[in-house]
Backbone as JSON, one array per atom type, in Angstrom:
{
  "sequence": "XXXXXXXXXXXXXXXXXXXXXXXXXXXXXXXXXXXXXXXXXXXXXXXXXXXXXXXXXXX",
  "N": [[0.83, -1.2, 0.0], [1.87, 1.28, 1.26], [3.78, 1.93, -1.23], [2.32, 2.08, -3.4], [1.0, 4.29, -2.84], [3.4, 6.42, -2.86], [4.24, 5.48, -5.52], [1.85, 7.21, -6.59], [2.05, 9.85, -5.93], [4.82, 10.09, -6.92], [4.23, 9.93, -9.61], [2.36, 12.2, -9.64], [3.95, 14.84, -9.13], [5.83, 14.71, -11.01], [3.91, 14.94, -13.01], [3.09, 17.28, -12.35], [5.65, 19.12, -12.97], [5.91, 18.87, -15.64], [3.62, 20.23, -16.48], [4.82, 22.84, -15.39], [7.08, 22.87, -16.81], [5.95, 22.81, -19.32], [4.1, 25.37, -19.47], [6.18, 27.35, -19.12], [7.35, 27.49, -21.54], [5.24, 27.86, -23.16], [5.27, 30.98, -22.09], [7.67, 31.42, -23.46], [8.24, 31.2, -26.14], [6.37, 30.88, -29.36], [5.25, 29.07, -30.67], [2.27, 28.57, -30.52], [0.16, 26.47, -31.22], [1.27, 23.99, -31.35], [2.06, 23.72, -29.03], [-0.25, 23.77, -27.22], [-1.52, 21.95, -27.8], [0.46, 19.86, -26.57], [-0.01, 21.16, -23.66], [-2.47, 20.37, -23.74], [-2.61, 17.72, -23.84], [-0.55, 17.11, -21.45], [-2.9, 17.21, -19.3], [-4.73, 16.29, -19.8], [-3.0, 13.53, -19.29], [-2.62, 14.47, -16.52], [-5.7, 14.01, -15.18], [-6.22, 11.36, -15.92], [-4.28, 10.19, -14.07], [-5.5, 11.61, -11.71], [-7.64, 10.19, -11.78], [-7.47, 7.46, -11.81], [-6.66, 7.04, -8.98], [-8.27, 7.78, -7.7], [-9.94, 5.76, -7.68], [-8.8, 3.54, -7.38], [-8.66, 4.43, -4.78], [-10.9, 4.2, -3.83], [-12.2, 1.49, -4.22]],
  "CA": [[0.0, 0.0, 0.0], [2.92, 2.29, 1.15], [4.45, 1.55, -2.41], [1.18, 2.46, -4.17], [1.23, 6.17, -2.4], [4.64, 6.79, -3.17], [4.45, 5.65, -6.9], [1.1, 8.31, -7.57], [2.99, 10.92, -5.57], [6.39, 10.6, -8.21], [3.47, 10.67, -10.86], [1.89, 13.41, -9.95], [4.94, 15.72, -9.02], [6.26, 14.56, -12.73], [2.88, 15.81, -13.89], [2.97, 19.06, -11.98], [6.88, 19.3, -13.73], [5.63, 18.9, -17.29], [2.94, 21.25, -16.46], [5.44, 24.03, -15.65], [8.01, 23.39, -18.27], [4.66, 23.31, -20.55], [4.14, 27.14, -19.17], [7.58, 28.36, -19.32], [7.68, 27.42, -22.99], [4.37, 29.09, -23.44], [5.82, 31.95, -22.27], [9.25, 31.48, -23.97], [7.57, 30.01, -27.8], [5.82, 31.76, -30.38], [4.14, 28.08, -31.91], [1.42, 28.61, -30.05], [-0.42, 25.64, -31.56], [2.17, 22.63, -30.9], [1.95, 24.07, -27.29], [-1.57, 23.94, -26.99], [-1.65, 20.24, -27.94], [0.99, 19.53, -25.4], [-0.56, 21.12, -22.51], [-3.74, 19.61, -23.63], [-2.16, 16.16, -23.48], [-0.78, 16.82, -19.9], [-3.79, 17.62, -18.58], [-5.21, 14.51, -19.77], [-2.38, 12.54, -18.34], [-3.57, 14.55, -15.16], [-7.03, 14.13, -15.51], [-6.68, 10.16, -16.05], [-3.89, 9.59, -13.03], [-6.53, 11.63, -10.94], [-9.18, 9.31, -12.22], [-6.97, 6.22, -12.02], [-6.38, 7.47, -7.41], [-9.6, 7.74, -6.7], [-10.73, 4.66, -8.33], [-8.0, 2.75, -6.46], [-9.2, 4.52, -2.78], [-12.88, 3.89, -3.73], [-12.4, 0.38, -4.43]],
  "C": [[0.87, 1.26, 0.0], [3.76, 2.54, -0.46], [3.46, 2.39, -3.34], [1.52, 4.12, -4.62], [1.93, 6.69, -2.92], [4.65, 6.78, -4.65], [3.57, 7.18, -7.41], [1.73, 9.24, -6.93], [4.19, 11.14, -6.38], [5.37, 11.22, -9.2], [2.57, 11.87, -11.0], [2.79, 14.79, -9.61], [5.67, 15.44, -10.38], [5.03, 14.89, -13.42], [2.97, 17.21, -14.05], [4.39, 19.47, -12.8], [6.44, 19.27, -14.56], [5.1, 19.93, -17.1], [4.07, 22.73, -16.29], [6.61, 24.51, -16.61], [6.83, 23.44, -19.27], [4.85, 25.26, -20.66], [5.06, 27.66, -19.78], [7.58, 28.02, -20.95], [6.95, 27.9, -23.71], [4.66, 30.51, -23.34], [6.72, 32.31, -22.96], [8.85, 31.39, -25.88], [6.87, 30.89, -28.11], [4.78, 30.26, -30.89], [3.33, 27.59, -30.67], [0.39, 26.76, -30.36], [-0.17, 24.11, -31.3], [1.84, 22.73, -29.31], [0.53, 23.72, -26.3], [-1.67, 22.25, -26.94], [-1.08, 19.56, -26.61], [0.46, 19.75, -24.31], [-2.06, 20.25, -22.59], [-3.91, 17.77, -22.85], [-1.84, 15.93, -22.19], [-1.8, 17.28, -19.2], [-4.58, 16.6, -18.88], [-5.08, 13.32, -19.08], [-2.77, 12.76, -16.91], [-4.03, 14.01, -14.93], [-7.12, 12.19, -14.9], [-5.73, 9.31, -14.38], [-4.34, 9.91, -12.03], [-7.55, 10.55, -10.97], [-8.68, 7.9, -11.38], [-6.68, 6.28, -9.46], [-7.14, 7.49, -6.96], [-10.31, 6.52, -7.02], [-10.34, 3.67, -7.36], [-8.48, 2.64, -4.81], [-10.03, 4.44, -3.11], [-13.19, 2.4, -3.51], [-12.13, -0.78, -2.96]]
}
């Protein structure tokens, strides 16, 4: 169980990291459009390792 915790805790502090090099490159980048995709995508990956944490403590 301790193992569990620890893995979605790396994966969601390696989410929140994508998410801010996403930003900074938004700020930094002009191709607005590639960028857009990308953050879209981590926010998915979010989205689904939220999904995938509560499913786990519900069950």
């Amino acid at each position: 169980m301790i193992e569990i915790i620890a893995n979605v805790i790396i994966n969601i502090i390696g989410v929140l990291l994508t998410f801010i090099f996403d930003i900074t490159d938004l700020v930094f980048s002009c191709l607005k459009g590639q960028l857009w995709r990308r953050l879209l995508i981590s926010l998915l990956v979010f989205l689904v390792m939220l999904g995938g944490l509560c499913w786990r403590w519900g069950r």
